[in-house]
VOBA-448062 format. One record per residue (C-alpha): residue number from 1; x, y, z. Coordinates in nm, 2 decimals. Each point is the difference from the previous one (the first is absolute). Example, Ala and Ser with C-alpha at 12.3 -4.5 7.8 and 13.67 -1.06 7.14 Angstrom:
! residues 2
ATOM  resi    east   north      up
ATOM     1    1.23   -0.45    0.78
ATOM     2    0.14    0.34   -0.07
//
This chain:
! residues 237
ATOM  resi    east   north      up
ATOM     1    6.10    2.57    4.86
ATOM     2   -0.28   -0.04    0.23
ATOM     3    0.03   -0.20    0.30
ATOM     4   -0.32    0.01    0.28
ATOM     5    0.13   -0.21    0.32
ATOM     6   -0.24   -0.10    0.29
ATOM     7   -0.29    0.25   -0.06
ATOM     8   -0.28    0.06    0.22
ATOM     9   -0.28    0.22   -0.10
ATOM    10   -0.33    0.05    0.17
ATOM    11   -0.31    0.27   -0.04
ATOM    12   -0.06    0.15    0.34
ATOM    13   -0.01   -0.35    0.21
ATOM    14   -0.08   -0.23   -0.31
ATOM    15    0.33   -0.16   -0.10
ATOM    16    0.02   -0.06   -0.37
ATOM    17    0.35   -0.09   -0.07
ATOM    18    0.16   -0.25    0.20
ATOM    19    0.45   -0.03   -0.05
ATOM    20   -0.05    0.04   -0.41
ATOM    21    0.32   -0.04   -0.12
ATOM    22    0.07    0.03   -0.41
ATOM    23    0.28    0.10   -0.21
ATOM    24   -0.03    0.15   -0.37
ATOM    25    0.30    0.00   -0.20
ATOM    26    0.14    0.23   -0.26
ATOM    27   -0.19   -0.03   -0.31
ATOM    28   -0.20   -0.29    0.11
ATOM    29   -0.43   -0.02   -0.02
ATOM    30   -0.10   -0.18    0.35
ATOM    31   -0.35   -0.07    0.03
ATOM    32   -0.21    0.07    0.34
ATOM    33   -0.30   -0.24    0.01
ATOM    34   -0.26   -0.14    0.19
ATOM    35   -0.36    0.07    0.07
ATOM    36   -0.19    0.28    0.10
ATOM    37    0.08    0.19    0.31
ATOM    38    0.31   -0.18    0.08
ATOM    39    0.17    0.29    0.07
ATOM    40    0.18    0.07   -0.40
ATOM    41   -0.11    0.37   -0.04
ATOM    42    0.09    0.05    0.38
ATOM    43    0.37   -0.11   -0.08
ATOM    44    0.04    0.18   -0.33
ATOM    45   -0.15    0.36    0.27
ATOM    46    0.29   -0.13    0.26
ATOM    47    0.27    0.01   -0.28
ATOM    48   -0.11    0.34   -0.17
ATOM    49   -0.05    0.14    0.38
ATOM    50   -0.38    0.05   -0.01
ATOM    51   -0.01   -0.20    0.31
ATOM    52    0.23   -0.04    0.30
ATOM    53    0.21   -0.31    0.11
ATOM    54   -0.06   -0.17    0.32
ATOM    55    0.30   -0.16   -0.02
ATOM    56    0.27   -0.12   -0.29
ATOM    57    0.19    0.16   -0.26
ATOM    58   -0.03    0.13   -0.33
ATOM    59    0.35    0.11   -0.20
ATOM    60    0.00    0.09   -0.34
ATOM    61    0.35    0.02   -0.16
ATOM    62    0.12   -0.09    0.27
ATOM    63   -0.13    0.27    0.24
ATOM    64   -0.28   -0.05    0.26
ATOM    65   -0.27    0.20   -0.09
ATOM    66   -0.12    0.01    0.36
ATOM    67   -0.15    0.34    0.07
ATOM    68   -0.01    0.11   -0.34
ATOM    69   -0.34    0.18   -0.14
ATOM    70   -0.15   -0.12   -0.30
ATOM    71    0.14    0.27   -0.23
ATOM    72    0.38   -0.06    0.09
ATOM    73   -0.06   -0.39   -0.05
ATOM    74   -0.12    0.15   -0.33
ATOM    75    0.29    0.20   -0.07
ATOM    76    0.22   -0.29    0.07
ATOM    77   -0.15   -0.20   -0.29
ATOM    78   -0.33   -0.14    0.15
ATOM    79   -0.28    0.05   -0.25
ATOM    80   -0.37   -0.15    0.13
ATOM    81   -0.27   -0.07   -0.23
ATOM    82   -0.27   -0.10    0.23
ATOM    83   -0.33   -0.20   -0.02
ATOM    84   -0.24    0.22   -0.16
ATOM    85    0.23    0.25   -0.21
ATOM    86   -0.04    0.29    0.21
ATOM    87    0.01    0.24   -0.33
ATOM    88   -0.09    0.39    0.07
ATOM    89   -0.35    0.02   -0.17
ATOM    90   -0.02    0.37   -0.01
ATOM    91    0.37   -0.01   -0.19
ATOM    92    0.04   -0.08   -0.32
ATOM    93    0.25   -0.33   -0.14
ATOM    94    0.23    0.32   -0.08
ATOM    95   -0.02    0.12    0.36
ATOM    96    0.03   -0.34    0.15
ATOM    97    0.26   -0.08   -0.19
ATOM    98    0.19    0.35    0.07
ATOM    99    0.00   -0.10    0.36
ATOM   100    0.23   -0.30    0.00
ATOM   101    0.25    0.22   -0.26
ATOM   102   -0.03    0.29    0.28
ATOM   103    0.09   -0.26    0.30
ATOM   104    0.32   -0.16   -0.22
ATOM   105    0.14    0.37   -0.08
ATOM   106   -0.10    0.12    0.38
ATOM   107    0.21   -0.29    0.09
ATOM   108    0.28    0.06   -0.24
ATOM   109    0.02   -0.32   -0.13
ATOM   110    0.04    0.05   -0.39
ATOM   111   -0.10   -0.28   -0.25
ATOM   112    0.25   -0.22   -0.26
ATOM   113    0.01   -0.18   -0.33
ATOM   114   -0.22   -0.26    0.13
ATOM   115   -0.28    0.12    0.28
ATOM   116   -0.34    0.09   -0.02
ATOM   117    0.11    0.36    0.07
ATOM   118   -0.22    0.21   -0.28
ATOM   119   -0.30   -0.02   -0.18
ATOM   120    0.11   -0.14   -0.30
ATOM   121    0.11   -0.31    0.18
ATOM   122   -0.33    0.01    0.18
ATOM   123   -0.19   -0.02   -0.35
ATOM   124    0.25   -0.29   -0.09
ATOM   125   -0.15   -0.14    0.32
ATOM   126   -0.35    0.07   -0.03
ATOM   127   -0.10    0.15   -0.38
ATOM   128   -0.33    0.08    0.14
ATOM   129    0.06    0.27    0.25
ATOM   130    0.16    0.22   -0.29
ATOM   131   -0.40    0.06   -0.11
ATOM   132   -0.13    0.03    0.31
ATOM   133    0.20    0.31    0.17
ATOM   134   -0.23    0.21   -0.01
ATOM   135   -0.26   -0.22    0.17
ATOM   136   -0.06    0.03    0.36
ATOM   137    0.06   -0.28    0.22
ATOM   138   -0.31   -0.07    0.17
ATOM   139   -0.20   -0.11   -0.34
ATOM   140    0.27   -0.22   -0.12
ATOM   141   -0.06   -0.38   -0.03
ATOM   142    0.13   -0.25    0.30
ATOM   143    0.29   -0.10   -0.25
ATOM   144    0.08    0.38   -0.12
ATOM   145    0.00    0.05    0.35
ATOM   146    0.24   -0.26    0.07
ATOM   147    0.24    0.08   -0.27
ATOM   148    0.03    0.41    0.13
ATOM   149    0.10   -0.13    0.32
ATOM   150    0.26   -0.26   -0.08
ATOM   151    0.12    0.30   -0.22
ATOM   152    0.02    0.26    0.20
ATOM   153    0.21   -0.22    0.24
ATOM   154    0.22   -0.07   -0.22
ATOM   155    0.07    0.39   -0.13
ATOM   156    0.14   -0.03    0.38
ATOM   157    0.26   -0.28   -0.10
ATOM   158   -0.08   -0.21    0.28
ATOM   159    0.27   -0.25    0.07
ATOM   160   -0.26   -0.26    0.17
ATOM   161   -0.36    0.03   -0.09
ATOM   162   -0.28   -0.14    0.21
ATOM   163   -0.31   -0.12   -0.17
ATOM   164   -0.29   -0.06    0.17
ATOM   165   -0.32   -0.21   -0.25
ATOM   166    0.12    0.16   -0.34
ATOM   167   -0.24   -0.22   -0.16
ATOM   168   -0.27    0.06    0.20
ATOM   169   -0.33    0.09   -0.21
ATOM   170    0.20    0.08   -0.34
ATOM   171   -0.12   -0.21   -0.31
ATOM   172    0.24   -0.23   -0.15
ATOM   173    0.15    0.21   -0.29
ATOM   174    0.15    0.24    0.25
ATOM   175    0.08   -0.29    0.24
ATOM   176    0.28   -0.09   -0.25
ATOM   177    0.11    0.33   -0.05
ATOM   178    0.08    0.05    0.37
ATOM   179    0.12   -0.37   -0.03
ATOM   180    0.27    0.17   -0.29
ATOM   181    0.06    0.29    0.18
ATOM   182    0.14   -0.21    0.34
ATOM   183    0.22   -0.17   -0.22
ATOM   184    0.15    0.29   -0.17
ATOM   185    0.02    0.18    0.39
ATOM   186    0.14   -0.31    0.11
ATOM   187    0.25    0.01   -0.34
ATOM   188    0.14    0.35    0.15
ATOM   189    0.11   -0.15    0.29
ATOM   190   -0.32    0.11    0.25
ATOM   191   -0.14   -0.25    0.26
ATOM   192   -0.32   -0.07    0.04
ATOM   193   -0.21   -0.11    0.31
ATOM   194   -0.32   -0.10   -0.12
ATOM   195   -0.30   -0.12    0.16
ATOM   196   -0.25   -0.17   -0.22
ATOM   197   -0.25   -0.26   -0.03
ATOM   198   -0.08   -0.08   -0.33
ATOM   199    0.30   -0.29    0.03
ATOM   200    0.06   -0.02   -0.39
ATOM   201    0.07    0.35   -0.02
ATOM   202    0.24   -0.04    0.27
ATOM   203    0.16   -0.32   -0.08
ATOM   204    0.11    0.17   -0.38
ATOM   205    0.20    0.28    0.21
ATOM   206    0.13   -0.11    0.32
ATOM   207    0.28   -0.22    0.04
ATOM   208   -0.03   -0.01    0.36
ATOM   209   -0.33   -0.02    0.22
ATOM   210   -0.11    0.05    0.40
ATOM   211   -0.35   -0.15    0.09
ATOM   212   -0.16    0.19    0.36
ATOM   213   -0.26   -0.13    0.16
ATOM   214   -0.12    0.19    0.37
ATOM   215    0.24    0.24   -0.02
ATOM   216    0.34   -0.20   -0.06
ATOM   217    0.19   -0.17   -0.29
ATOM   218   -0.04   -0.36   -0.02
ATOM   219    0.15   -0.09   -0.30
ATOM   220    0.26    0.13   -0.23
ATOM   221    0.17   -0.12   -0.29
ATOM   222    0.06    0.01   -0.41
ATOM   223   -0.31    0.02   -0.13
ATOM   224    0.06   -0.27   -0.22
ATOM   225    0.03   -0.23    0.29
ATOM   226   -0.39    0.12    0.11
ATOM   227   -0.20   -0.29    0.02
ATOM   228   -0.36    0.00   -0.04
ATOM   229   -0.07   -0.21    0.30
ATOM   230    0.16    0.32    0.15
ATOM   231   -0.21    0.24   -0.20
ATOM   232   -0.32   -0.20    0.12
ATOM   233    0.09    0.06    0.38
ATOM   234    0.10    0.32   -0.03
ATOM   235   -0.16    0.22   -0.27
ATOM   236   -0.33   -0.18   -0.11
ATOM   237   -0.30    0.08    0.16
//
């Protein structure tokens, strides 16, 4: 599925990324951790194409994605959720949702039995959005927030999607619905890379985990091998 070989990745002279390599397979939930500013959300950029390589290679599916912008990554079944939510506040759930059905039908790729191609599965997904369409993006809670965007991703039928702090300031109650929805996403045969901290979170989805630490993997593994002596170097502050 996704296979990132050797990568290199700097900010103007800064180098932040230093030979990353990682590999997420079909259907699988790997987990990206590691502390702040180790270079997670910079990697997640580098795959979607929001920033270039130094050096490496990225292939998805088997094709190297070198060159590519970040809309024909997205067409080839990239979908990004990143830090934050990035939801259009002036657009309402309805209009932000409309755009990731208008990018699957630009790209021709039509929906089957089992994807998260309409709104109906959406709702299945995430009941609450089906009461908020009308509301506009910008005064929505952090967790309303965060439930549009995974959405609206998935109306484009990603076949990899990348999420970057899902949890991140969203009260436990919606923590487990986001929790339900992964596992249902991952149920349909969609990969995830996800970078997270809070560890329990993580440790229920992903079968497979990469810790980073100054810009390069250091450990790898099944997550149920992840000691805590491990945890303590690497994650606790």
């Amino acid at each position: 599925m996704l296979d990132v070989q050797g990568l290199d990745v700097a900010y103007g002279e800064s180098q932040i990324l230093w030979d990353v390599s990682l590999k997420v397979e079909t259907g699988s939930v790997l987990c990206l951790m590691g502390r702040n500013g180790v270079g997670k959300t910079t990697l997640l950029k580098s795959i979607m194409g929001l920033l270039p390589a130094r050096a490496g290679r990225i292939t998805f599916d088997g094709v190297d994605l070198a060159g590519r912008r970040p809309e024909e990554r997205a067409a080839a079944g990239i979908g990004y959720v990143p830090q934050g939510r990035e939801v259009f506040p002036n657009l309402t759930v309805r209009e932000n949702l409309r755009i990731g059905e208008l990018g699957r039908r630009a790209r021709g790729r039509n929906g089957d039995s089992g994807s998260f191609d309409d709104l109906d599965r959406i709702f299945d997904l995430f009941p609450k959005l089906k009461s908020l369409l009308g509301r506009k993006g910008g005064v929505l809670s952090g967790g309303e927030q965060q439930q549009v965007a995974i959405a609206r991703v998935l109306l484009a039928r990603p076949k990899l999607l990348l999420l970057d702090e899902p949890t991140e300031g969203i009260q436990p109650s919606v923590i487990l619905q986001i929790e339900d929805a992964i596992e249902r996403i991952k149920a349909q045969g969609i990969s995830v890379l996800l970078v997270e901290q809070y560890l329990e979170f993580a440790w229920r989805l992903a079968s497979l985990y990469a810790i980073m630490r100054k810009g390069t993997i250091v450990s790898r593994g099944a997550t149920a091998d992840l000691r805590h002596d491990m945890v303590r170097e690497h994650l606790t502050v």
